[in-house]
Each structure stands twice: as C-alpha cells, then as structure tokens.
N, C-alpha and C positions, 0 to 999 in steps of 0.2 A: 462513539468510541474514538479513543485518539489513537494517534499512529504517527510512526518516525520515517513515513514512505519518501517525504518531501527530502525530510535531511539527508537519510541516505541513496535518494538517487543522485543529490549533489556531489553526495561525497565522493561519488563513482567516477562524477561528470557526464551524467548521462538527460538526454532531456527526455521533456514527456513524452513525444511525437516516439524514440528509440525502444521505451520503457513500456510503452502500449503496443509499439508493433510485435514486443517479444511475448509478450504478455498475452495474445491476442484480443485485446481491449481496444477501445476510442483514446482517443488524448482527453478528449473531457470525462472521460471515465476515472483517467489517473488525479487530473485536475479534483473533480470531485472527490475524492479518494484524500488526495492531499489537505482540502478546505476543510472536510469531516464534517461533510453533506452528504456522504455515502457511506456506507457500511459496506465490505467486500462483502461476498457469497462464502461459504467456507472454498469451495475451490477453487476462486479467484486469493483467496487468502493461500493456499495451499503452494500455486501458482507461484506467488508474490515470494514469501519465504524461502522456497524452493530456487528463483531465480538471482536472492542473496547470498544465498547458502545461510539461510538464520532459521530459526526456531519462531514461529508465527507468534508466538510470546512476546519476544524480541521486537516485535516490527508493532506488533497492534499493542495497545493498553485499554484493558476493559476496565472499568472502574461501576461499580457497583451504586447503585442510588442508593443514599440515604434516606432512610426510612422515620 
C-alpha cells in the first residue's frame, strides 16, 4: 500500500524520531511505514490521520491488484 506519510511529515517539518514519539511507535516503525515495507495496523493508521487532522484515505492509497 502506498502512502504520503514521508511527504507530509516534511511538510510539517517534523522528523521521524518527533513523529514516533507522538505516535507511540519506533522511528523504524515510521521509517518502514515510509519505504512501504509496512502496512500500518488500522489503529496505528487511525493514530497516523488523527495526528494530521486528515482522513486515513488521504494519507494511505490502496490500490487493488489486477486480476
């Protein structure tokens, strides 16, 4: 699944190390999170949106396999 966690925590100016502590996560939790070697959990996802003010829509992009 992709996601625009990288771009907008730049946008913010905020680093991983800031973004994990609030988050209650690892920095290589976000790290992963960013590279899209992880999939959040829905309430890490819930978390995530919740601490943009965004719609987890917004932030994650599911895209559907072609069949």
């Amino acid at each position: 699944m992709k996601n625009r966690l990288e771009e907008l925590r730049k946008q913010k100016g905020i680093k991983q190390e800031d973004l994990a502590a609030a988050l209650e996560v690892s920095r290589q939790t976000i790290g992963s999170l960013e590279n899209g070697r992880y999939n959040p959990s829905i309430l890490l996802a819930f978390k995530i949106a919740r601490y943009f003010n965004m719609h987890i829509e917004d932030i994650f992009i599911y895209e559907e396999e072609q069949k």
